[in-house]
PyMOL Python script that loads the backbone (N, CA, C, O; Angstrom):
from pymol import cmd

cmd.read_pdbstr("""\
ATOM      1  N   UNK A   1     198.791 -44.252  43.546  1.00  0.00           N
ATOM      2  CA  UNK A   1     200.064 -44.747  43.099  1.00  0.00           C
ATOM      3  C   UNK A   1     200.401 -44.091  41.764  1.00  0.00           C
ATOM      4  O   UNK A   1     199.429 -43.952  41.022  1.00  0.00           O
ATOM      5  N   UNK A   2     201.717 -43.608  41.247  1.00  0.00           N
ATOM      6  CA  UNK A   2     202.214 -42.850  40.225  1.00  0.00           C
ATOM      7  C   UNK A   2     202.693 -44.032  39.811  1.00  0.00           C
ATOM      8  O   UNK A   2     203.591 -44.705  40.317  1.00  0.00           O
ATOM      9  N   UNK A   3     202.009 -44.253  38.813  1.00  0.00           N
ATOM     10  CA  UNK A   3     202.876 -44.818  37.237  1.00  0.00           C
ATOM     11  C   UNK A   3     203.615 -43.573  36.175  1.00  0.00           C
ATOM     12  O   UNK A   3     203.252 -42.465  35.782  1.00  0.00           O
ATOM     13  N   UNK A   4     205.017 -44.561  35.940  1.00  0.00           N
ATOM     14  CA  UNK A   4     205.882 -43.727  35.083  1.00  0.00           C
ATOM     15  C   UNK A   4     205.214 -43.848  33.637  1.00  0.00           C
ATOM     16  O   UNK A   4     204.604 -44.888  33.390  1.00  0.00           O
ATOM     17  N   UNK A   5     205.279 -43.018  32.831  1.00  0.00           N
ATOM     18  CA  UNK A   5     204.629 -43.448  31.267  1.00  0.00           C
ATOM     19  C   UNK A   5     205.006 -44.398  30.887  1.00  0.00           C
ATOM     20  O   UNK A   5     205.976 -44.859  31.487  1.00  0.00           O
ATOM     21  N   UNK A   6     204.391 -45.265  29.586  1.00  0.00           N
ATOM     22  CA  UNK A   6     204.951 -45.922  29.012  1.00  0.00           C
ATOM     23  C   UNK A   6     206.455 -46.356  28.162  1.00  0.00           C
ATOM     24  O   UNK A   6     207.080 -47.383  27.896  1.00  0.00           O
ATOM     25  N   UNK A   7     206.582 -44.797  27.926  1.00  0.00           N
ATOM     26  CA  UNK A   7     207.805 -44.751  27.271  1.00  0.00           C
ATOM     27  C   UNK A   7     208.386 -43.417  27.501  1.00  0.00           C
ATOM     28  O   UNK A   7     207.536 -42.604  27.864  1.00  0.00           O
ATOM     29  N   UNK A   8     210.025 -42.775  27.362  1.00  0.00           N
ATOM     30  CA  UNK A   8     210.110 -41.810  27.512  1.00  0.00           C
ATOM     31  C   UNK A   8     209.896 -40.939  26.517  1.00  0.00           C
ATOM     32  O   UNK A   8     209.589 -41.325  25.389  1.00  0.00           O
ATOM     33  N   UNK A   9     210.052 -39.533  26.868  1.00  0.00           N
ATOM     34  CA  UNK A   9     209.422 -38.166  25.615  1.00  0.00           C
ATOM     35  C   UNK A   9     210.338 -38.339  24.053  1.00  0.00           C
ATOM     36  O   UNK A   9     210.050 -37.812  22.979  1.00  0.00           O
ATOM     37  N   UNK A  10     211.715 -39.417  24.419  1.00  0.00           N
ATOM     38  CA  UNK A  10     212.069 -39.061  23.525  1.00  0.00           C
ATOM     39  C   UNK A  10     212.523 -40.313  22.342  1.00  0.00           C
ATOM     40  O   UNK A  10     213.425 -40.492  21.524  1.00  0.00           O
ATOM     41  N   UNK A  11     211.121 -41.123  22.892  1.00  0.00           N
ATOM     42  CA  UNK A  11     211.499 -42.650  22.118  1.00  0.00           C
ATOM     43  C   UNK A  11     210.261 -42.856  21.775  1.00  0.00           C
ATOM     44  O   UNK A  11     209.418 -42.091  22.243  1.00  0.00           O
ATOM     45  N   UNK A  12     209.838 -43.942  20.872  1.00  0.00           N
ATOM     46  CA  UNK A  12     208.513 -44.063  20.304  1.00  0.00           C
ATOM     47  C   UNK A  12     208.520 -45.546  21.339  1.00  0.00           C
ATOM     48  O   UNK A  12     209.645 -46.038  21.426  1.00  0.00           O
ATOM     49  N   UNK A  13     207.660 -46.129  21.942  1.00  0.00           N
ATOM     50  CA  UNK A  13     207.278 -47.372  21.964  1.00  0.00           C
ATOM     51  C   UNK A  13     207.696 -48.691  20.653  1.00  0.00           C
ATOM     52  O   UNK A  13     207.497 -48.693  19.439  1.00  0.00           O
ATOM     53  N   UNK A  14     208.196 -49.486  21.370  1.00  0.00           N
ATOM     54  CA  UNK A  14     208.584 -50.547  20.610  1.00  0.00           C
ATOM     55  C   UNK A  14     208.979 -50.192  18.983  1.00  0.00           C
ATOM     56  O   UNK A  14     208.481 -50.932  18.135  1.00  0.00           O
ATOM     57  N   UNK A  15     209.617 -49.385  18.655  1.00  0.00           N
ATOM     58  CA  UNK A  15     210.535 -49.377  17.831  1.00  0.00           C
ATOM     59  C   UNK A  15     211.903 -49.022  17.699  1.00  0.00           C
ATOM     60  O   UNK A  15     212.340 -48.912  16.553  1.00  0.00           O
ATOM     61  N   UNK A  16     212.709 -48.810  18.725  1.00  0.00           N
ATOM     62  CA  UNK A  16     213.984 -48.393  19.020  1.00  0.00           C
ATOM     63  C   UNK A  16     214.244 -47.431  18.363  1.00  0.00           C
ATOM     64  O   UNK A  16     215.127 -47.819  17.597  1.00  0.00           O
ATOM     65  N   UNK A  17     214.059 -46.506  18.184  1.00  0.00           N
ATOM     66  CA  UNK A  17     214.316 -45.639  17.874  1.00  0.00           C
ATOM     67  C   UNK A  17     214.184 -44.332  18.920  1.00  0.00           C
ATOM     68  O   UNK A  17     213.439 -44.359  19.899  1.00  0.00           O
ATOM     69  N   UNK A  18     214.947 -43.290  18.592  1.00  0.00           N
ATOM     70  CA  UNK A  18     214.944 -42.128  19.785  1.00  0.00           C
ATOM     71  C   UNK A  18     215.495 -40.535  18.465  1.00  0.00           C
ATOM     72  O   UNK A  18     216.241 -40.296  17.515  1.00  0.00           O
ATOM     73  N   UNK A  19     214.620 -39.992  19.219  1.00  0.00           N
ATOM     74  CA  UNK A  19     214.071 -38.445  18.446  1.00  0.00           C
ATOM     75  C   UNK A  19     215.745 -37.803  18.938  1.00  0.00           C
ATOM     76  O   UNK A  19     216.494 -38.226  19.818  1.00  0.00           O
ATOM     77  N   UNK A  20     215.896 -36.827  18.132  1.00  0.00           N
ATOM     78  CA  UNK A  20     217.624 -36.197  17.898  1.00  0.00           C
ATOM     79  C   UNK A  20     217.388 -34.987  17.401  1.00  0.00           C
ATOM     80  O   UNK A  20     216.317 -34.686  16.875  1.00  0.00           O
ATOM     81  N   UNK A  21     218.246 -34.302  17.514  1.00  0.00           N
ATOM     82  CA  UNK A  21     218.479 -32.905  16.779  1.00  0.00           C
ATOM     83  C   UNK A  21     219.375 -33.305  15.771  1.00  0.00           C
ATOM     84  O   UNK A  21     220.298 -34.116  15.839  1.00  0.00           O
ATOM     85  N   UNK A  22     219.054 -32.755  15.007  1.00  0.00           N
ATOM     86  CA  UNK A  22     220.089 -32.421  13.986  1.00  0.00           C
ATOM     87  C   UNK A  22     220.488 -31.160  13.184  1.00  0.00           C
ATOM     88  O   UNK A  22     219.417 -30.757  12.730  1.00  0.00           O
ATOM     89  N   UNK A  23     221.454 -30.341  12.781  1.00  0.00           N
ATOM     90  CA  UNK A  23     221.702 -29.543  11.687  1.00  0.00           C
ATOM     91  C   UNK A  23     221.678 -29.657  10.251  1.00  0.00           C
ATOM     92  O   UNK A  23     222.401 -30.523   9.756  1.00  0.00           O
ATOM     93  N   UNK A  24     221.018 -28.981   9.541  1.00  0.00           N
ATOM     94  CA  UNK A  24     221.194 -29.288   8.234  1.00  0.00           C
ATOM     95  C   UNK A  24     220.927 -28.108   7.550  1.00  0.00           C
ATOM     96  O   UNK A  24     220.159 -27.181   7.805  1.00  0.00           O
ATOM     97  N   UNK A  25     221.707 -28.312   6.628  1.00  0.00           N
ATOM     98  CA  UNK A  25     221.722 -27.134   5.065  1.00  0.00           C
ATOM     99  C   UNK A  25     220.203 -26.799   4.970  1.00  0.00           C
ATOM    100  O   UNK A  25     219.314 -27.532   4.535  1.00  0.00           O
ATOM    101  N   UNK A  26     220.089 -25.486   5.487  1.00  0.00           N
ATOM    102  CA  UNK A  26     218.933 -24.968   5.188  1.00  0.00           C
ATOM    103  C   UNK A  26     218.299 -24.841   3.462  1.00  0.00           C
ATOM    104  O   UNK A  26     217.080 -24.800   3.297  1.00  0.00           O
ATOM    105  N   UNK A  27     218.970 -24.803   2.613  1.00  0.00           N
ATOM    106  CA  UNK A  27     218.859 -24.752   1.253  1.00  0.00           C
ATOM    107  C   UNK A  27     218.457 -26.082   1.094  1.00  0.00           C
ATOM    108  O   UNK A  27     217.323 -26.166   0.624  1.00  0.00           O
ATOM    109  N   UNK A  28     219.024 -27.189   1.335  1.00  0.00           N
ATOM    110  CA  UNK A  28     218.577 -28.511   1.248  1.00  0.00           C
ATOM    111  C   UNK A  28     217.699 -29.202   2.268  1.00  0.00           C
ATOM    112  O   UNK A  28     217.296 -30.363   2.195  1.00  0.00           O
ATOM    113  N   UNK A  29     217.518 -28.539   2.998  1.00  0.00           N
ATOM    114  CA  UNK A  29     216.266 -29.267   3.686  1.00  0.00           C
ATOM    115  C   UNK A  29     214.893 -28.806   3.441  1.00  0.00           C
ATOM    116  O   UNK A  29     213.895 -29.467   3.730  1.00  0.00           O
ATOM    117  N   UNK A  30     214.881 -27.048   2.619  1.00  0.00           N
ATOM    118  CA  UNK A  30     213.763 -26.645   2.216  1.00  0.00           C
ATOM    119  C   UNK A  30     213.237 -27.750   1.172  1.00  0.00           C
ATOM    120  O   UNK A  30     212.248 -28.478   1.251  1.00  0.00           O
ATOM    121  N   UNK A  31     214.330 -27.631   0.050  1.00  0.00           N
ATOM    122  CA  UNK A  31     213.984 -28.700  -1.549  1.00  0.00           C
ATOM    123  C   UNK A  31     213.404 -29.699  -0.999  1.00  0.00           C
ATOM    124  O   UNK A  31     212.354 -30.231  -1.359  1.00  0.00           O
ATOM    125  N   UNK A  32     214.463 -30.130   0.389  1.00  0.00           N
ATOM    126  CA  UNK A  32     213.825 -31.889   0.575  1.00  0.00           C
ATOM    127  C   UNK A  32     212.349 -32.219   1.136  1.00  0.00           C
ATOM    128  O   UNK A  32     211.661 -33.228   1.292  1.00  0.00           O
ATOM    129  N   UNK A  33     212.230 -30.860   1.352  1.00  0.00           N
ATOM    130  CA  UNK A  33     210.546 -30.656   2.174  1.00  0.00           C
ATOM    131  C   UNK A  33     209.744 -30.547   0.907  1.00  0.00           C
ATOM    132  O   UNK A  33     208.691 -31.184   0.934  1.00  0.00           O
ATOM    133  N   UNK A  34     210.066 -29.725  -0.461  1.00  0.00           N
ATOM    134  CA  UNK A  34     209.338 -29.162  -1.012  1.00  0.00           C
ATOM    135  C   UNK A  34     209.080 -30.492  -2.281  1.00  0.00           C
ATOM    136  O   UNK A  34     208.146 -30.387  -3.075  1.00  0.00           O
ATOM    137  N   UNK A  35     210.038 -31.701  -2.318  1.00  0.00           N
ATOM    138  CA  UNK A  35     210.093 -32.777  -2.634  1.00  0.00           C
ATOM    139  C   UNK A  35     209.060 -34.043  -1.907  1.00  0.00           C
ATOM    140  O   UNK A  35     208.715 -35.140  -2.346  1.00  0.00           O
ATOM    141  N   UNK A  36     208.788 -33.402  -0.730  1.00  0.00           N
ATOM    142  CA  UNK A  36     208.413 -35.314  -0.435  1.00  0.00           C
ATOM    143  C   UNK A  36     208.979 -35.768   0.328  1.00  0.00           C
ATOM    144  O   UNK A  36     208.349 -36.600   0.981  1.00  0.00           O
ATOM    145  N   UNK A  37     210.429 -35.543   0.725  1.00  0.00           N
ATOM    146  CA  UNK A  37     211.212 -36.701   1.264  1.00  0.00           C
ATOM    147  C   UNK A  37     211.165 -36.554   2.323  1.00  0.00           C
ATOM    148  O   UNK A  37     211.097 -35.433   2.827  1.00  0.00           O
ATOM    149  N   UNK A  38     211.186 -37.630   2.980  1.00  0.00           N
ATOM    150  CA  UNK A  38     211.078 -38.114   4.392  1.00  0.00           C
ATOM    151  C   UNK A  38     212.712 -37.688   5.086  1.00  0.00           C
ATOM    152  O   UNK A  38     213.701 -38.408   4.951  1.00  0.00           O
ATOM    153  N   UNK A  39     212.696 -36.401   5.810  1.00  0.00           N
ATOM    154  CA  UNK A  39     213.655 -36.181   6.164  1.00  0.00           C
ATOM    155  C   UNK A  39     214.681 -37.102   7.023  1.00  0.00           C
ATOM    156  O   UNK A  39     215.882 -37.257   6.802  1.00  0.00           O
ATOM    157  N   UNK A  40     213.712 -37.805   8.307  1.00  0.00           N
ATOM    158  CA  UNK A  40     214.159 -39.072   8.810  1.00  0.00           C
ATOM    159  C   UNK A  40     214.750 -39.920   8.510  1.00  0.00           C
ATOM    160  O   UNK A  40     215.793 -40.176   9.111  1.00  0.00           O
ATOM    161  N   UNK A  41     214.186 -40.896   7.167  1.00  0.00           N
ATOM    162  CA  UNK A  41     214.335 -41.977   7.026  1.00  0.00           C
ATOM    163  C   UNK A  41     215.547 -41.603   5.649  1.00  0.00           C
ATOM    164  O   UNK A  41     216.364 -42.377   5.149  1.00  0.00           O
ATOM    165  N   UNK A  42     215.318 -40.356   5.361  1.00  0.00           N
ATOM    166  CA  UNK A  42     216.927 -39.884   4.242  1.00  0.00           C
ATOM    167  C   UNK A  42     217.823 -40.315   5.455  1.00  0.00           C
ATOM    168  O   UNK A  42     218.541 -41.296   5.262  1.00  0.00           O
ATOM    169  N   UNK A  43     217.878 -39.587   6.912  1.00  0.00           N
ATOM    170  CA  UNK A  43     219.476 -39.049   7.305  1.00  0.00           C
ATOM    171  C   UNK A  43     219.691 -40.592   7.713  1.00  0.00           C
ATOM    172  O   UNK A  43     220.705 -41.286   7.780  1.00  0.00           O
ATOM    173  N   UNK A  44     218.304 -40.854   7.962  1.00  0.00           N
ATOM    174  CA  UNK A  44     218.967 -42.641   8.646  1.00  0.00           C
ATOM    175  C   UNK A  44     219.876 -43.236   7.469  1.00  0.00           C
ATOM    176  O   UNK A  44     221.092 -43.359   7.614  1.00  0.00           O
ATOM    177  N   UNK A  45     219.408 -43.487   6.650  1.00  0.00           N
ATOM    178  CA  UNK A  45     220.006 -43.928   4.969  1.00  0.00           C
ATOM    179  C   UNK A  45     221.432 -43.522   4.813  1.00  0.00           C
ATOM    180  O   UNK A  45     222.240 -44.285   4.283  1.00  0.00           O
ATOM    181  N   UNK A  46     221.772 -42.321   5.268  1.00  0.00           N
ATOM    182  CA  UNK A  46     222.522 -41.606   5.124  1.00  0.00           C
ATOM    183  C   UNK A  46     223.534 -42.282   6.081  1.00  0.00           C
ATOM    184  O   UNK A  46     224.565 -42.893   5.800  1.00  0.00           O
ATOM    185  N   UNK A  47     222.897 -41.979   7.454  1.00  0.00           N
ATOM    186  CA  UNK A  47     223.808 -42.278   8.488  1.00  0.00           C
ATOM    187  C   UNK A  47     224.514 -44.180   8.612  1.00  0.00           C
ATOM    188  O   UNK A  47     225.628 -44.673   8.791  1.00  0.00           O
ATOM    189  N   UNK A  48     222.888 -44.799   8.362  1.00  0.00           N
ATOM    190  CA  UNK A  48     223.497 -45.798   8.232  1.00  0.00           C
ATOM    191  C   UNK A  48     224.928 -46.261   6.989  1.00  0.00           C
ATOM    192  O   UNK A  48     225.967 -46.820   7.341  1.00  0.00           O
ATOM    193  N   UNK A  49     224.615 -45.871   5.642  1.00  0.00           N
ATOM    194  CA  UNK A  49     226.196 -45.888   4.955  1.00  0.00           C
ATOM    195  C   UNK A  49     227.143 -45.267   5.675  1.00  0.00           C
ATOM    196  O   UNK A  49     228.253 -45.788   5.571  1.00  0.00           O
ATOM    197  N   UNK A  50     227.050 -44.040   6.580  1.00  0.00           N
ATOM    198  CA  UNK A  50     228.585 -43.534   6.772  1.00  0.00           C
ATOM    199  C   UNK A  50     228.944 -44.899   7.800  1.00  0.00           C
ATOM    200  O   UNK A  50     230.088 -45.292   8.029  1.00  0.00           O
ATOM    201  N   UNK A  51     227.824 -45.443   8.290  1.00  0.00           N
ATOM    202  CA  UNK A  51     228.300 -46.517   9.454  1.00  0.00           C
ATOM    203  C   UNK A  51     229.484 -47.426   9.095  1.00  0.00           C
ATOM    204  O   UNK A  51     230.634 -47.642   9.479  1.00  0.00           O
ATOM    205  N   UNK A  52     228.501 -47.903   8.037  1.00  0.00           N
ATOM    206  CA  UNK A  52     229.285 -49.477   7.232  1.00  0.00           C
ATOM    207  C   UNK A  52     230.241 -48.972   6.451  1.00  0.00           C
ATOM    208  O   UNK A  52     231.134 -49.812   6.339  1.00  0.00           O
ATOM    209  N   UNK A  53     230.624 -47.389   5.487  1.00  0.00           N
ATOM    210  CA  UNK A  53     231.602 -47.506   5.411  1.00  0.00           C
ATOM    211  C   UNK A  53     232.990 -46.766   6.273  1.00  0.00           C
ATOM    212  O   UNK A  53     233.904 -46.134   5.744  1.00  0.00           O
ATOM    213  N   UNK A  54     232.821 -47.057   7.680  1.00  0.00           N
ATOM    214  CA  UNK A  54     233.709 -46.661   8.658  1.00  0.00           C
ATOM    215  C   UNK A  54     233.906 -47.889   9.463  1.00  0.00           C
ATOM    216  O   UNK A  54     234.809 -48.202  10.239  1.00  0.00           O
ATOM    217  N   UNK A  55     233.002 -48.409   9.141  1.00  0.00           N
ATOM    218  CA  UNK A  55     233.103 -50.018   9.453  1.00  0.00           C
ATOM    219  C   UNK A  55     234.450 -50.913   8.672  1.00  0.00           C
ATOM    220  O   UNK A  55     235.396 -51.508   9.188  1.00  0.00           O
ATOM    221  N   UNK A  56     234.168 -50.765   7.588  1.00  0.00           N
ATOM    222  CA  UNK A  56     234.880 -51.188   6.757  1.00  0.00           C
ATOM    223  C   UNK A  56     236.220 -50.399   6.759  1.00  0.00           C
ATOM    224  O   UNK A  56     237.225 -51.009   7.123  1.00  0.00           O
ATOM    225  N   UNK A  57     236.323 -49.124   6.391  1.00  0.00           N
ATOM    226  CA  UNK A  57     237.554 -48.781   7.286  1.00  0.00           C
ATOM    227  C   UNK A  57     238.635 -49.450   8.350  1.00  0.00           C
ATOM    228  O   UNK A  57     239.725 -50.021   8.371  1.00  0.00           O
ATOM    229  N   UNK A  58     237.592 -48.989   9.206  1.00  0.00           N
ATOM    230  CA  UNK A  58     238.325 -49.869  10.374  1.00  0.00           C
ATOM    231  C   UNK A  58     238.638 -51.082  10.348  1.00  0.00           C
ATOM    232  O   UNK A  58     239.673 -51.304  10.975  1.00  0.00           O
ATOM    233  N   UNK A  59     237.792 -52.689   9.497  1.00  0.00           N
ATOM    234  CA  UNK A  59     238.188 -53.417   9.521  1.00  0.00           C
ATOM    235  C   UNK A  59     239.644 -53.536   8.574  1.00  0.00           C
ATOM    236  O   UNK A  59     240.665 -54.137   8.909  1.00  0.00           O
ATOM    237  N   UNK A  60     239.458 -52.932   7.560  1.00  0.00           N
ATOM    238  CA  UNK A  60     241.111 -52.661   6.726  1.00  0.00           C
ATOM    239  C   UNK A  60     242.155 -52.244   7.136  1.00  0.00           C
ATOM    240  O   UNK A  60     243.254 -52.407   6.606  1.00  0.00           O
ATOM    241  N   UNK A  61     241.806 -51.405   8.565  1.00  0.00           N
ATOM    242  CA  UNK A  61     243.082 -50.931   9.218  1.00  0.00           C
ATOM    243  C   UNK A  61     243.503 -52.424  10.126  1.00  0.00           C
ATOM    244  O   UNK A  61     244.632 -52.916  10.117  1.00  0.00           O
ATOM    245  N   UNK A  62     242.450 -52.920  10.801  1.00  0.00           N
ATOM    246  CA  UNK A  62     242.717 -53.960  11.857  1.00  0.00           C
ATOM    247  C   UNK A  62     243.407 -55.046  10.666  1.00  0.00           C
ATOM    248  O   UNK A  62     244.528 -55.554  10.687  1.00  0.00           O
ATOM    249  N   UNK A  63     242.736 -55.142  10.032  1.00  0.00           N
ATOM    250  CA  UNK A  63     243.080 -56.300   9.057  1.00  0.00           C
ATOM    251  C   UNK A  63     244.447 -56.207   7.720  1.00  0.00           C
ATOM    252  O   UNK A  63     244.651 -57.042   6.839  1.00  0.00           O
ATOM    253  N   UNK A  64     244.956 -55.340   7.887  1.00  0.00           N
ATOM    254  CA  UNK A  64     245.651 -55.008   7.000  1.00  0.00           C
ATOM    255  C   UNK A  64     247.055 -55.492   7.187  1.00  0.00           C
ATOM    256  O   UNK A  64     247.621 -55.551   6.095  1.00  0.00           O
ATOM    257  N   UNK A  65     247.934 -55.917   8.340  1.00  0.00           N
ATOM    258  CA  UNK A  65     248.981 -56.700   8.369  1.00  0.00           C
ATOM    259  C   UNK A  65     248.664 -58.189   7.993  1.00  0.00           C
ATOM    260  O   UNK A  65     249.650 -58.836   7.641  1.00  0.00           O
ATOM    261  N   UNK A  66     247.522 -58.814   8.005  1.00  0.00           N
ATOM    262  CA  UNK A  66     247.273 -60.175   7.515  1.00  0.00           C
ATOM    263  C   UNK A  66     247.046 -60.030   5.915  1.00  0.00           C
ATOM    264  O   UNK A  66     247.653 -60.655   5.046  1.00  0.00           O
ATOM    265  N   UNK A  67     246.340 -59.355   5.787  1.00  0.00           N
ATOM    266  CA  UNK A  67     246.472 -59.448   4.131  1.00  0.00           C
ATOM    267  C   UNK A  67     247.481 -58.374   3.246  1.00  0.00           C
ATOM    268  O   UNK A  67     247.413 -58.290   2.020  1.00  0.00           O
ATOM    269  N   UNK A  68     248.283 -57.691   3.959  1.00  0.00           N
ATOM    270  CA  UNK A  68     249.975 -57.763   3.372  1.00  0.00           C
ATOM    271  C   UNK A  68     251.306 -58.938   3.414  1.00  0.00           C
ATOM    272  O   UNK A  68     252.335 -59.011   2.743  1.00  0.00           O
ATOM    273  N   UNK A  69     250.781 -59.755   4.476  1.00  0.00           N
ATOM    274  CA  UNK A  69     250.891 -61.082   5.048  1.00  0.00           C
ATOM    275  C   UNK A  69     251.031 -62.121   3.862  1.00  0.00           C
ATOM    276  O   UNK A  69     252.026 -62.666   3.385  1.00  0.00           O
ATOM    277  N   UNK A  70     249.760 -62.198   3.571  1.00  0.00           N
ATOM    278  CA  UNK A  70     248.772 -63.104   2.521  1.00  0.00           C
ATOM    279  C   UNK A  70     249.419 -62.879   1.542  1.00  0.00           C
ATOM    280  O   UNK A  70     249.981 -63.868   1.072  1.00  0.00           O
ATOM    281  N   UNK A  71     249.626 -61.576   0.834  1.00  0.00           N
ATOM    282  CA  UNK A  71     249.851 -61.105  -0.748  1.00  0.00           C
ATOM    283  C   UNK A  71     250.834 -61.272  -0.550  1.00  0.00           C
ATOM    284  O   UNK A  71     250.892 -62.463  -0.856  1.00  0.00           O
ATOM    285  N   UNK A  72     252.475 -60.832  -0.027  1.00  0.00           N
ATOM    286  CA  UNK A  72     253.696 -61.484  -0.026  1.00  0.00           C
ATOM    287  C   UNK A  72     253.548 -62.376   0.014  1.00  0.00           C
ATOM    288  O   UNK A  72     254.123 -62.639  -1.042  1.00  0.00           O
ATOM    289  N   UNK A  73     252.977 -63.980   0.608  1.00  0.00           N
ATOM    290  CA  UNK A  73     253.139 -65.214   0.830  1.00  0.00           C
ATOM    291  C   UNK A  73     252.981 -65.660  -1.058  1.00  0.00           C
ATOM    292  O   UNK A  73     253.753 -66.182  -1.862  1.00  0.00           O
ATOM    293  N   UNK A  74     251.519 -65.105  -1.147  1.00  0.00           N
ATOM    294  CA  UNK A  74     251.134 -65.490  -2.541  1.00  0.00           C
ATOM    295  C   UNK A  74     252.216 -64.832  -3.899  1.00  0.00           C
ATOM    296  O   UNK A  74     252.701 -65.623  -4.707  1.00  0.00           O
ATOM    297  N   UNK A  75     252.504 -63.241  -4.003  1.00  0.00           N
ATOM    298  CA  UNK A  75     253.878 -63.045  -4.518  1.00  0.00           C
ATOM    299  C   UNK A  75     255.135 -64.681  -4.768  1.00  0.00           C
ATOM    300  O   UNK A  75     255.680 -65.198  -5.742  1.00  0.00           O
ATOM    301  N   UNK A  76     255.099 -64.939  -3.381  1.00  0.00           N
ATOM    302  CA  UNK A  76     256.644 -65.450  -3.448  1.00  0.00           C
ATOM    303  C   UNK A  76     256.630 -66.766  -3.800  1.00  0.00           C
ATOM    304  O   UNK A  76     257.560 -67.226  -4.463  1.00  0.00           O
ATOM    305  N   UNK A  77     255.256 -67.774  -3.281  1.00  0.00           N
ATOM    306  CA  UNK A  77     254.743 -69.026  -3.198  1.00  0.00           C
ATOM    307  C   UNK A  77     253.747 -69.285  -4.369  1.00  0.00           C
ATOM    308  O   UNK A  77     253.564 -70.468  -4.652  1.00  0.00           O
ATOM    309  N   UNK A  78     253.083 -68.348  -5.082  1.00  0.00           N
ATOM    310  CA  UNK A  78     252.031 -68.104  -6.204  1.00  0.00           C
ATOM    311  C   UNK A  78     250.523 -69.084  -5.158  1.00  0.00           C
ATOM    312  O   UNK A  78     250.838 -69.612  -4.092  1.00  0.00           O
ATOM    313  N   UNK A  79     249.188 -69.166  -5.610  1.00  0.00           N
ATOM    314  CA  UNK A  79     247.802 -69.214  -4.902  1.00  0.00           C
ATOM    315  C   UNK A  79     248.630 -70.475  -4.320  1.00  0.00           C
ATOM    316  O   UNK A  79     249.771 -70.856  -4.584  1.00  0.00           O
ATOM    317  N   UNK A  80     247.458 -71.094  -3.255  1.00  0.00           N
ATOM    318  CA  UNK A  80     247.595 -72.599  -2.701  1.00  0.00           C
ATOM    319  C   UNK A  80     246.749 -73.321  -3.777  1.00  0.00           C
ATOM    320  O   UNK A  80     245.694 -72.811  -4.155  1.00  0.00           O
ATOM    321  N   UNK A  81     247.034 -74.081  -4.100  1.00  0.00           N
ATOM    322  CA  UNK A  81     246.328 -75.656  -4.830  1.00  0.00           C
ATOM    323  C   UNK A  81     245.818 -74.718  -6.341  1.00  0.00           C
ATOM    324  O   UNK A  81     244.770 -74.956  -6.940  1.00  0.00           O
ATOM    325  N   UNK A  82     246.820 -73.646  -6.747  1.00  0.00           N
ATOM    326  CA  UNK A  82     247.228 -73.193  -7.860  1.00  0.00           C
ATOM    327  C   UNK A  82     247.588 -74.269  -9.109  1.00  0.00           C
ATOM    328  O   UNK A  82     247.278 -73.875 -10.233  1.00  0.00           O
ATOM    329  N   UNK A  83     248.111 -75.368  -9.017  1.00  0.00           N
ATOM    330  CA  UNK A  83     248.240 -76.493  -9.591  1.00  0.00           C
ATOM    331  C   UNK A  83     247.255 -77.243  -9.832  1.00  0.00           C
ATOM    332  O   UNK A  83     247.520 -78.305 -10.394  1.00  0.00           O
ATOM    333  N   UNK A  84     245.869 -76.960  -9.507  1.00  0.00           N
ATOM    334  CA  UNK A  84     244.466 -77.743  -9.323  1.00  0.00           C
ATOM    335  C   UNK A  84     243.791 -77.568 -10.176  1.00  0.00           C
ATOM    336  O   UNK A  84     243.052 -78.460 -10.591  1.00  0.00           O
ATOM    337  N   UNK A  85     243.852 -75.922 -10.896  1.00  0.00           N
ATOM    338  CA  UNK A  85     242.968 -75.390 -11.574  1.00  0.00           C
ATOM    339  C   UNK A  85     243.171 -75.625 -13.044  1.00  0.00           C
ATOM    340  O   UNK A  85     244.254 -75.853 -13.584  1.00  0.00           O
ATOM    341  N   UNK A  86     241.942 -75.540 -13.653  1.00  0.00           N
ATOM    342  CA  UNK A  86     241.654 -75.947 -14.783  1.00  0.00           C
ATOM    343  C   UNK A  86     241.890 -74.990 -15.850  1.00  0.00           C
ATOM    344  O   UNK A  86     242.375 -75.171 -16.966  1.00  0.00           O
ATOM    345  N   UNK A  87     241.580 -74.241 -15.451  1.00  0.00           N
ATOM    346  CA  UNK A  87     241.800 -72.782 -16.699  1.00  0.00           C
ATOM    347  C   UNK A  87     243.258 -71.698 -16.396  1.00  0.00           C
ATOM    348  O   UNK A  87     243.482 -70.742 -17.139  1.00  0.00           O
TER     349      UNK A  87
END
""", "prot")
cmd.dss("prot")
cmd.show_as("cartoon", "prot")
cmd.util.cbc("prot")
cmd.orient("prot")
């Protein structure tokens, strides 16, 4: 009977993660070698900020008729329970 491997060639076992190509600035990937740095766990770093801020992006585009919404209301009406505050 053929068993399939444990995992495929291009994933580690139980860590989700999966092996990629990438391009990079040969000038800067020598330094980053000749440094120490963990080329991996840089682009992840990397990749993960471009995530969150395209994330955020996008939520400002989706979200952006409610809080032009909001700021005219507040413009014309000044905060809610603006009359409450102490200072």
């Amino acid at each position: 009977m053929h068993m399939p491997p444990p995992h495929s060639a291009d994933t580690k076992p139980n860590t989700g993660r999966r092996a990629t190509n990438v391009s990079l600035n040969r000038d800067h990937l020598a330094e980053a070698r000749e440094l120490g740095i963990n080329i991996s766990q840089a682009c992840e770093r990397g990749l993960t900020a471009a995530i969150a801020e395209k994330r955020t992006q996008r939520w400002l585009a989706e979200n952006r008729e409610a809080m032009d919404s909001y700021n005219r209301y507040v413009d014309e009406n000044g905060l809610p329970l603006e009359n409450l505050r102490l200072f």
